[in-house]
C-alpha positions as CSV (number, residue, x, y, z in Angstrom):
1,X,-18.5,94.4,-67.1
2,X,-21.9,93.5,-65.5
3,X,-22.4,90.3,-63.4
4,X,-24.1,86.7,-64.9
5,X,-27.3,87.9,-64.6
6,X,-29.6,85.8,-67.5
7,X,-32.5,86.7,-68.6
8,X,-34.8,86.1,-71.2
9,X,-34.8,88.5,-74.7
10,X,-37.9,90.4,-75.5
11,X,-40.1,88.4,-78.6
12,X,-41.1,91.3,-80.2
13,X,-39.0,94.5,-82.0
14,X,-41.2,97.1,-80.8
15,X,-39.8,95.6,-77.0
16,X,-36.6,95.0,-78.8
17,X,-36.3,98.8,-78.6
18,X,-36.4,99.7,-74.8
19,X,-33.2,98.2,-74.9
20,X,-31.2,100.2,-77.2
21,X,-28.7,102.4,-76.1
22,X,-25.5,100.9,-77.2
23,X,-26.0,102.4,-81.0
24,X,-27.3,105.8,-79.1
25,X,-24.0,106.4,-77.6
26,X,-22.2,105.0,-81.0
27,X,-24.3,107.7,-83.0
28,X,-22.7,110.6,-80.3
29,X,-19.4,110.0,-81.0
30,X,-20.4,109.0,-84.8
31,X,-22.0,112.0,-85.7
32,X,-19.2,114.4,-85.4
33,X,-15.8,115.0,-86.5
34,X,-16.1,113.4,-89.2
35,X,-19.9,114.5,-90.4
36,X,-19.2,117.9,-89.4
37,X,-15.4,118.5,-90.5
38,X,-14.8,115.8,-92.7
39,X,-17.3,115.5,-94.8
40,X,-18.2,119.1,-95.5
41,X,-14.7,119.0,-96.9
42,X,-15.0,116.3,-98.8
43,X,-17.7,117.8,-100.5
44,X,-16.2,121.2,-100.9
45,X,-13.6,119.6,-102.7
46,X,-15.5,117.5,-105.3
47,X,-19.3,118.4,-105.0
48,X,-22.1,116.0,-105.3
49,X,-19.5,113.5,-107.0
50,X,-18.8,111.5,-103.5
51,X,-22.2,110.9,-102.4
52,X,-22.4,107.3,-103.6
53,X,-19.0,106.8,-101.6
54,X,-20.3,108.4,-98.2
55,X,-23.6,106.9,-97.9
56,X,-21.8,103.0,-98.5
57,X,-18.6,103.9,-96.2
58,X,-21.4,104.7,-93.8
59,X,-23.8,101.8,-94.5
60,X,-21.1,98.6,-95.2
61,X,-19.3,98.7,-92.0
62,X,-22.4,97.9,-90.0
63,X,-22.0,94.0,-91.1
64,X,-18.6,94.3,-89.2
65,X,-19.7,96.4,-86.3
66,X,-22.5,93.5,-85.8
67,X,-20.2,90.7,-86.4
68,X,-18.1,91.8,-83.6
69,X,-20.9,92.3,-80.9
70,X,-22.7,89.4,-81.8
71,X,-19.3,87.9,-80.4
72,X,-19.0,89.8,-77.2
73,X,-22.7,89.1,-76.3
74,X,-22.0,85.1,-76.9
75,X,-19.1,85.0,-74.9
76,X,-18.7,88.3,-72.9
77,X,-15.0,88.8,-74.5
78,X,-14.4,93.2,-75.2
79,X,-13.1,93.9,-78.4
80,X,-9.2,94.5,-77.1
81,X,-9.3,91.0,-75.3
82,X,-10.7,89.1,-78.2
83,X,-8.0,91.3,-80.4
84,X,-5.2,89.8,-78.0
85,X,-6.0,86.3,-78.8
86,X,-5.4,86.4,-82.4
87,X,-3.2,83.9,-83.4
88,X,0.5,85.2,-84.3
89,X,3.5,86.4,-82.5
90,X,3.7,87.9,-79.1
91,X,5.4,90.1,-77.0
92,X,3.8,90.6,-73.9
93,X,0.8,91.5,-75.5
94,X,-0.7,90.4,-78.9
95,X,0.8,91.6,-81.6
96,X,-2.8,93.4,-83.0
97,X,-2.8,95.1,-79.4
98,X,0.9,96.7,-80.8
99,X,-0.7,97.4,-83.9
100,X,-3.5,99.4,-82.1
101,X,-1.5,100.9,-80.2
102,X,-0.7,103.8,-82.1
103,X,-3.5,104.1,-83.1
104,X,-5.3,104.5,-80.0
105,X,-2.5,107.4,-79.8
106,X,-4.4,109.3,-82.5
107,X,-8.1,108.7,-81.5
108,X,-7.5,109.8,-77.9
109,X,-5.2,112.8,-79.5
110,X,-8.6,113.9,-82.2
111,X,-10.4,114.6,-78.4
112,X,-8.0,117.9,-78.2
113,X,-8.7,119.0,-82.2
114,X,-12.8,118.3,-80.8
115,X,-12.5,120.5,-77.8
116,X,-10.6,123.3,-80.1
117,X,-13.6,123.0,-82.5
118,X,-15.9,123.6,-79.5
119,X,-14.1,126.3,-78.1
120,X,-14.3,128.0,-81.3
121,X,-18.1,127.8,-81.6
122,X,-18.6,128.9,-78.6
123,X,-16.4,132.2,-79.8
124,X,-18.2,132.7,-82.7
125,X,-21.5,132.7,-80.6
126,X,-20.3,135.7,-78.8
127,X,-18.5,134.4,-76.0
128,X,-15.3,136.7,-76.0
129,X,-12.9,134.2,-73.9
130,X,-9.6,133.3,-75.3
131,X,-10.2,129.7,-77.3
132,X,-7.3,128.1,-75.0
133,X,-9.5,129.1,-72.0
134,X,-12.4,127.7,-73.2
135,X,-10.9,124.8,-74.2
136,X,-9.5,124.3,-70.1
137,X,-13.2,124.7,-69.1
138,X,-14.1,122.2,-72.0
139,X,-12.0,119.7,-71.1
140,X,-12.2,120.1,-67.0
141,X,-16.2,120.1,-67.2
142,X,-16.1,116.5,-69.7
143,X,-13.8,115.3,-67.0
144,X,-15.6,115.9,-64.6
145,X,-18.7,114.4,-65.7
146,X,-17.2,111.5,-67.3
147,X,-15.8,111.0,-63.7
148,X,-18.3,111.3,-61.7
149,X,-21.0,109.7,-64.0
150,X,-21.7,105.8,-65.6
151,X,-23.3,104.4,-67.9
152,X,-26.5,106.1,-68.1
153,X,-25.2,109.1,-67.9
154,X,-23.4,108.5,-70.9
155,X,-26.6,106.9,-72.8
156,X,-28.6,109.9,-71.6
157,X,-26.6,112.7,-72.6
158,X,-25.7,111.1,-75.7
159,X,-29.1,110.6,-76.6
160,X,-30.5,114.2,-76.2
161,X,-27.4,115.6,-78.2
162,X,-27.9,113.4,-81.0
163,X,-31.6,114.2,-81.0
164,X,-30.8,118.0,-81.1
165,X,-28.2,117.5,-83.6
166,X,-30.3,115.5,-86.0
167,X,-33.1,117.3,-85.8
168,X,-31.1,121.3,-86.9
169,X,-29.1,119.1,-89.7
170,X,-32.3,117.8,-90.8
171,X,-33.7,121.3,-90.8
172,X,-31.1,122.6,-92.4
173,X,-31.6,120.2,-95.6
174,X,-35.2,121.1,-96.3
175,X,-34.3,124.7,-95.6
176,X,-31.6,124.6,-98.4
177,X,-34.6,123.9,-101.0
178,X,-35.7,127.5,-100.4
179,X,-32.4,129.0,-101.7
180,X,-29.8,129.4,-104.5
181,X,-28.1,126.5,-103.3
182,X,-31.0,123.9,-103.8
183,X,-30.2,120.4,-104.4
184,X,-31.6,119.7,-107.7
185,X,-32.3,115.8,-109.2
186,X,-28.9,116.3,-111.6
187,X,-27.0,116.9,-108.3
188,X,-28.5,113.3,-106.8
189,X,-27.7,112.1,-110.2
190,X,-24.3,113.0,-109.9
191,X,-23.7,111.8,-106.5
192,X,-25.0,108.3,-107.3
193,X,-22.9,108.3,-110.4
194,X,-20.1,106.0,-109.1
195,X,-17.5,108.6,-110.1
196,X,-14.3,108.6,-108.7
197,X,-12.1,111.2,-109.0
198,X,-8.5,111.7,-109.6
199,X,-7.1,112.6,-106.2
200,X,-9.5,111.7,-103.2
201,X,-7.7,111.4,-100.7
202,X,-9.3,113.3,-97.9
203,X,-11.9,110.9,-99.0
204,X,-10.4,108.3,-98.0
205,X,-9.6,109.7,-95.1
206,X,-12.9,110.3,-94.3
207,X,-13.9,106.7,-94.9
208,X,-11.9,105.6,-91.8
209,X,-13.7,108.0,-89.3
210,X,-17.3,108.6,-90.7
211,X,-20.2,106.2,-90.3
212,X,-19.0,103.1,-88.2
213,X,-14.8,103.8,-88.5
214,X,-12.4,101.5,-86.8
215,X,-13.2,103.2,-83.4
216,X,-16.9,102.9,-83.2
217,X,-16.1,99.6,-84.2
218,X,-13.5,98.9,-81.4
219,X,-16.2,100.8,-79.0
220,X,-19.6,98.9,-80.2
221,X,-18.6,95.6,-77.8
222,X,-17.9,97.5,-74.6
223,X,-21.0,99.5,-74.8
224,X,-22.9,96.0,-75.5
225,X,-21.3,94.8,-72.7
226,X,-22.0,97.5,-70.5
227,X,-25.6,97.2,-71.8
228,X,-26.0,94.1,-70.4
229,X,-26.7,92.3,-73.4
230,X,-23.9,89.5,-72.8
231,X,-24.7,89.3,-68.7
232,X,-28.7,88.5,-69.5
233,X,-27.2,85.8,-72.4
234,X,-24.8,84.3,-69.5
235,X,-21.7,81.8,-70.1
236,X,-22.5,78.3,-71.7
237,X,-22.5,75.8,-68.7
238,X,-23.5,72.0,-69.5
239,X,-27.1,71.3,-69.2
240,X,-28.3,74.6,-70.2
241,X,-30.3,74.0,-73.0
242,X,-31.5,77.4,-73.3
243,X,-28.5,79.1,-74.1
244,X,-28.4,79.1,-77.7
245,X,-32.4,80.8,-78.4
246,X,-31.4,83.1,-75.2
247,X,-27.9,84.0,-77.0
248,X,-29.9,84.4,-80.4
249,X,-32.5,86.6,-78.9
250,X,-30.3,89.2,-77.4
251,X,-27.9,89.4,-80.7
252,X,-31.2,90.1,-82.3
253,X,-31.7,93.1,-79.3
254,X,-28.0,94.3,-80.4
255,X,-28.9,94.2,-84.2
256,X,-32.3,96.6,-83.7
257,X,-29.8,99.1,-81.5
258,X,-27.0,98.5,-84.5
259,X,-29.1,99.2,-87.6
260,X,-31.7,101.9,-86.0
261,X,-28.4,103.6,-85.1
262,X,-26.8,103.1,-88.9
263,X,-30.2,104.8,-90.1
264,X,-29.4,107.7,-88.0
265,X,-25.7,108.4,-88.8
266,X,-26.0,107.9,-92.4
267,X,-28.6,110.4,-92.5
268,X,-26.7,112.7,-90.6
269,X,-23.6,112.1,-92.5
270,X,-25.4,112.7,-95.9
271,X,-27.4,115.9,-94.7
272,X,-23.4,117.4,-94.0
273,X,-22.9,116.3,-97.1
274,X,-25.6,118.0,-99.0
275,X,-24.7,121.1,-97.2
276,X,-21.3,121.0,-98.2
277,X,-21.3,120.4,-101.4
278,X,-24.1,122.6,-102.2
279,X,-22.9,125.7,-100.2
280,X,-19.4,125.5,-100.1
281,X,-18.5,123.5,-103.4
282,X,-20.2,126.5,-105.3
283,X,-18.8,128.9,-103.4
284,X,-15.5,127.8,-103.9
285,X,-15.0,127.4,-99.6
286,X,-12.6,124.2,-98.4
287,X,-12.4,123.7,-94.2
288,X,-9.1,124.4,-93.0
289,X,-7.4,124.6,-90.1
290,X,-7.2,128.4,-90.8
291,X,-10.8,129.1,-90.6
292,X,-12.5,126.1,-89.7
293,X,-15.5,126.9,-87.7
294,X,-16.4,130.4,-90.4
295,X,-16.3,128.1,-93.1
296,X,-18.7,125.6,-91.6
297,X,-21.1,128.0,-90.4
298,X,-21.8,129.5,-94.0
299,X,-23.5,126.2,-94.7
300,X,-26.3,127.1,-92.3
301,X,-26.2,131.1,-92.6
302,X,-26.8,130.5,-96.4
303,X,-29.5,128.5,-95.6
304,X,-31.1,130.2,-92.7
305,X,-30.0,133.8,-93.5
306,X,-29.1,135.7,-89.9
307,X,-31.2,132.9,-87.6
308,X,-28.2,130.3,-89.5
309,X,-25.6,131.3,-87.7
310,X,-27.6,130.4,-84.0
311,X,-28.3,126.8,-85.8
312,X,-25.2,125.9,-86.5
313,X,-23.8,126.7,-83.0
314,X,-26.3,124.8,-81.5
315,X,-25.8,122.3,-84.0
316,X,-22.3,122.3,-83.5
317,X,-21.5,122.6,-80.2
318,X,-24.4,119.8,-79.6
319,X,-22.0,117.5,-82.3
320,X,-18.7,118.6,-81.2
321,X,-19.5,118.5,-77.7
322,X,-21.3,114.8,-77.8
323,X,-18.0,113.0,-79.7
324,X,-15.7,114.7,-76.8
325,X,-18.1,113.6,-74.4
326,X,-18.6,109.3,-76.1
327,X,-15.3,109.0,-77.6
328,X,-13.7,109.9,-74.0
329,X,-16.1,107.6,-72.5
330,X,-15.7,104.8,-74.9
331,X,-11.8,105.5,-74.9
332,X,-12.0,105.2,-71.4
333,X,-12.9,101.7,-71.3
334,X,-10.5,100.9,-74.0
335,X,-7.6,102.0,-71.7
336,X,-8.9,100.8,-68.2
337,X,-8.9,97.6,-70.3
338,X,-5.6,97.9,-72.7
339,X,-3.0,98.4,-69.0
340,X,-4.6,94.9,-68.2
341,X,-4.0,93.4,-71.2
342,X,-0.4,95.3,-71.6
343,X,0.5,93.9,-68.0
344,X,0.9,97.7,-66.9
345,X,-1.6,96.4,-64.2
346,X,-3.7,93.6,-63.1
347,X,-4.8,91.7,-65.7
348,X,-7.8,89.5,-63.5
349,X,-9.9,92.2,-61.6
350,X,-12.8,92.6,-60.0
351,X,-16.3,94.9,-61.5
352,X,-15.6,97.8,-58.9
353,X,-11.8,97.7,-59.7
354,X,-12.9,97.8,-63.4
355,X,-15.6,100.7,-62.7
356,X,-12.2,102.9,-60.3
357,X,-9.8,102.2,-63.4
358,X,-12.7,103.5,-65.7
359,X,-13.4,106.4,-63.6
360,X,-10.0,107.4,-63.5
361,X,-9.1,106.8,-67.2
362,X,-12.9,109.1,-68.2
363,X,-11.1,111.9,-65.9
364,X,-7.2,111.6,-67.1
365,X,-8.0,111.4,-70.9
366,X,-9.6,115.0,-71.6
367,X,-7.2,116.5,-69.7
368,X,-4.3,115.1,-72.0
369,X,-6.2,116.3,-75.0
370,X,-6.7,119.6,-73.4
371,X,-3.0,120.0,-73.2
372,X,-2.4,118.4,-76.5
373,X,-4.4,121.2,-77.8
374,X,-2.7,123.9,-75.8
375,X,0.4,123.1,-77.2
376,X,-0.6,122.2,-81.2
377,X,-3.7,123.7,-82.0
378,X,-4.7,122.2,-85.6
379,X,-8.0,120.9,-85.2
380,X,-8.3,119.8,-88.8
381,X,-5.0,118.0,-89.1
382,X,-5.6,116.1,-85.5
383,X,-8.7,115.0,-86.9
384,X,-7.3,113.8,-90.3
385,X,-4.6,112.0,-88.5
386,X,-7.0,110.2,-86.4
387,X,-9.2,109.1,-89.7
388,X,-5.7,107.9,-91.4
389,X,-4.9,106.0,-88.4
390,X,-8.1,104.3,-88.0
391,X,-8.3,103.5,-91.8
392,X,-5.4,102.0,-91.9
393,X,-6.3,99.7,-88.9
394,X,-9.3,99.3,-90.7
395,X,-8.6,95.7,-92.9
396,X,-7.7,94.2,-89.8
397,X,-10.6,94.7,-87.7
398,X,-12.5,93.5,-90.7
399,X,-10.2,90.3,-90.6
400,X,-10.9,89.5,-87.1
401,X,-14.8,89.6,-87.9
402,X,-14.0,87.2,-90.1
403,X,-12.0,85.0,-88.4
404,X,-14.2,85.0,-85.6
405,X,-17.2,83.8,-87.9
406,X,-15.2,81.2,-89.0
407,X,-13.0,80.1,-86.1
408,X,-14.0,81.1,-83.1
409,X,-17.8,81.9,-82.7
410,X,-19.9,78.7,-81.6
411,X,-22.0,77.0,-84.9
412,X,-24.9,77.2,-83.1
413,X,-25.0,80.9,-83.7
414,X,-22.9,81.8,-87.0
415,X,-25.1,83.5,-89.7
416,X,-26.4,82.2,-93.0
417,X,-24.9,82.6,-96.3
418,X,-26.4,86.2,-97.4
419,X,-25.3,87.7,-94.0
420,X,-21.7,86.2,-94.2
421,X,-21.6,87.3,-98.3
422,X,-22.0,90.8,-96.4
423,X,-19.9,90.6,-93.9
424,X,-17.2,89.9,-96.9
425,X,-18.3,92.5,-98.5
426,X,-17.8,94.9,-95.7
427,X,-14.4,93.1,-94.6
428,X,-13.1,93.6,-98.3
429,X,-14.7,97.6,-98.3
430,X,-12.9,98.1,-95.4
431,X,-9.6,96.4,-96.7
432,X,-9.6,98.8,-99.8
433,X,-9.9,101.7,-97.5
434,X,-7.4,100.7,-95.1
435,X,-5.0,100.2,-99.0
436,X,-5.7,102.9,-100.3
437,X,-4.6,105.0,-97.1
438,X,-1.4,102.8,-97.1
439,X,-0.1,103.4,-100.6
440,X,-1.2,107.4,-100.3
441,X,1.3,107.1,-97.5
442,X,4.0,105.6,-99.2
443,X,4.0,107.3,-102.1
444,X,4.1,110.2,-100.1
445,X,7.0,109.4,-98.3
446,X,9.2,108.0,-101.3
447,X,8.6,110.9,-103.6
């Protein structure tokens, strides 16, 4: 992480946002399995019925997300160290670390269903290569780049592929109005009708990886970090009297980056929606493994005729291509930090030890999805196992937000009454997600 370097926050929100980037990064690895996989199939399963559901699984989780890096800036913990200090049993690590564990297994594992999903664009573009080739250039070319580059490489690339993705899903939308499959004000109606169905599961599913899921929420702190939003607070040393409206000023830095990257997703995450339910609902189309990329691309060639096709590769690969490229980053950083914190090395290190481990970790992880993928290639299924794992780790996450509010972060800068009603709110949203995932599980595995 950087150095104690402090500094004083900008006064104004307009300067507030030349310091954004955390959220950027957040929104490229956001805005993509589960906006472009997911939550077409959610909606090809049940329509409009699920809009209500997607929009506040996208928009509730931000009170957490916050909660957490308004923690790491006071006090310059990351997310897995502050996750280790939980009270409660121990064995060599904290017992949430063993919880994460697995999974961590399936969020690093999604990577290799991601590059699959790539390769495949990229085939339906034209390019005659075999998809397990591609998928070897995929994954060398990420690790390459991840290896080579920092943190504003990640920041900048990030940026321009969210920028390209938002604006051809946004496009798509308003083109839809000019076709068969218009959204009309019944369909809103519907989707904002509170109905739940009787068998949602995939919606659930969905829940834990679109919007802010249990891995953007893990990320948020490291990319705060990295920012430099807890090195420009500094540490709380006697006789600086300062520290609390510096510490208050940056958090309010972090919130701008937090909620002007919540806009962004939950746009993005509704516009798939739209799409999906309004092409492939009536149509009668669900994603699968089988046919994953074919399926997707009829939203956009039913809504751009011939041109659709080259929108929704550019779309896609720009989406799919973004979430390898953050979520190996941000992974990255959660492993270089995790063998610490396991004691499979050094615990206490230097920032250029931290930066070598990183390096390494950004090379070594898309190669191990790149052979995952070799050897099982189910995109869909790897990316519904990562949003059951990270919905079931859900409830916790949205415990530790809690207790750090209550226990752990300094009075001077816990927030009022309406902001911790929401952060309840969003603990107990994230709870009943987690649940629900749990008892589909069991109930599976005792019939």
């Amino acid at each position: 992480m950087p150095p104690p370097q402090t500094a004083e926050p900008p006064r104004r929100i307009v300067e507030a946002l030349r310091y954004i980037g955390p959220g950027l990064i957040l929104t490229a690895g956001i805005v993509g399995t589960g906006e472009l996989v997911l939550t077409p199939r959610v909606a090809s399963e049940h329509g409009f019925a699920l809009l209500w559901l997607i929009v506040l699984g996208c928009m509730v989780k931000v009170f957490t997300q916050i909660e957490l890096g308004r923690y790491a800036v006071a006090t310059g913990q990351t997310t897995l160290q502050v996750l280790d200090a939980l009270p409660g049993p121990r064995l060599g690590a904290g017992w949430m670390l063993w919880l994460w564990l697995p999974v961590y297994l399936a969020m690093i594992s999604v990577i290799g269903g991601i590059l699959g999903g790539t390769a495949e664009v990229l085939r339906l573009a034209g390019l005659d290569w075999d998809a397990r080739i591609l998928v070897v250039v995929l994954g060398v070319s990420c690790a390459a780049a991840l290896g080579w580059g920092g943190y504003r490489l990640v920041e900048r690339f990030s940026t321009l592929l969210v920028v390209m993705f938002a604006f051809a899903t946004t496009a798509a939308v308003i083109a839809l109005q000019w076709t068969e499959y218009r959204v009309t004000g019944a369909d809103l109606a519907l989707g904002f009708s509170f109905h739940l169905p009787e068998n949602f599961a995939t919606a659930f599913a969905a829940l834990g990886i679109i919007g802010v899921g249990a891995a953007e929420l893990l990320y948020y702190p490291y990319w705060c970090l990295e920012k430099g939003y807890g090195s420009r607070v500094g540490p709380r040393v006697p006789g600086d009297a300062a520290w609390g409206a510096r510490a208050r000023g940056w958090m309010r830095v972090m919130r701008v980056d937090a909620w002007s990257s919540m806009v962004i997703y939950t746009a993005a995450t509704a516009a798939f929606f739209v799409l999906g339910a309004a092409v492939l609902h009536r149509k009668g189309m669900v994603v699968s493994n089988a046919d994953m990329v074919p399926t997707l691309a009829h939203m956009y060639v039913e809504t751009y005729g011939v041109v659709g096709l080259w929108v929704f590769v550019l779309g896609a690969f720009a989406t799919l291509y973004s979430t390898a490229f953050a979520g190996t980053a941000s992974n990255a950083r959660l492993l270089a930090d995790a063998l610490g914190l396991f004691g499979v090395l050094r615990r206490e290190v230097d920032e250029p030890v931290y930066r070598r481990r990183v390096q390494v970790c950004s090379a070594l992880l898309p190669l191990y999805a790149m052979v995952l993928y070799l050897v099982w290639p189910k995109p869909v299924t790897l990316i519904l196992i990562s949003g059951i794992g990270q919905a079931l780790l859900l409830p916790f996450l949205g415990g530790a937000a809690l207790f750090l509010r209550y226990r752990r972060l300094d009075p001077e800068l816990r927030p009022g009454r309406l902001w911790t009603a929401m952060l309840w709110l969003s603990a107990a949203s994230l709870t009943a997600a987690g649940g629900w995932q749990l008892y589909e599980q069991l109930r599976k595995w005792f019939e």
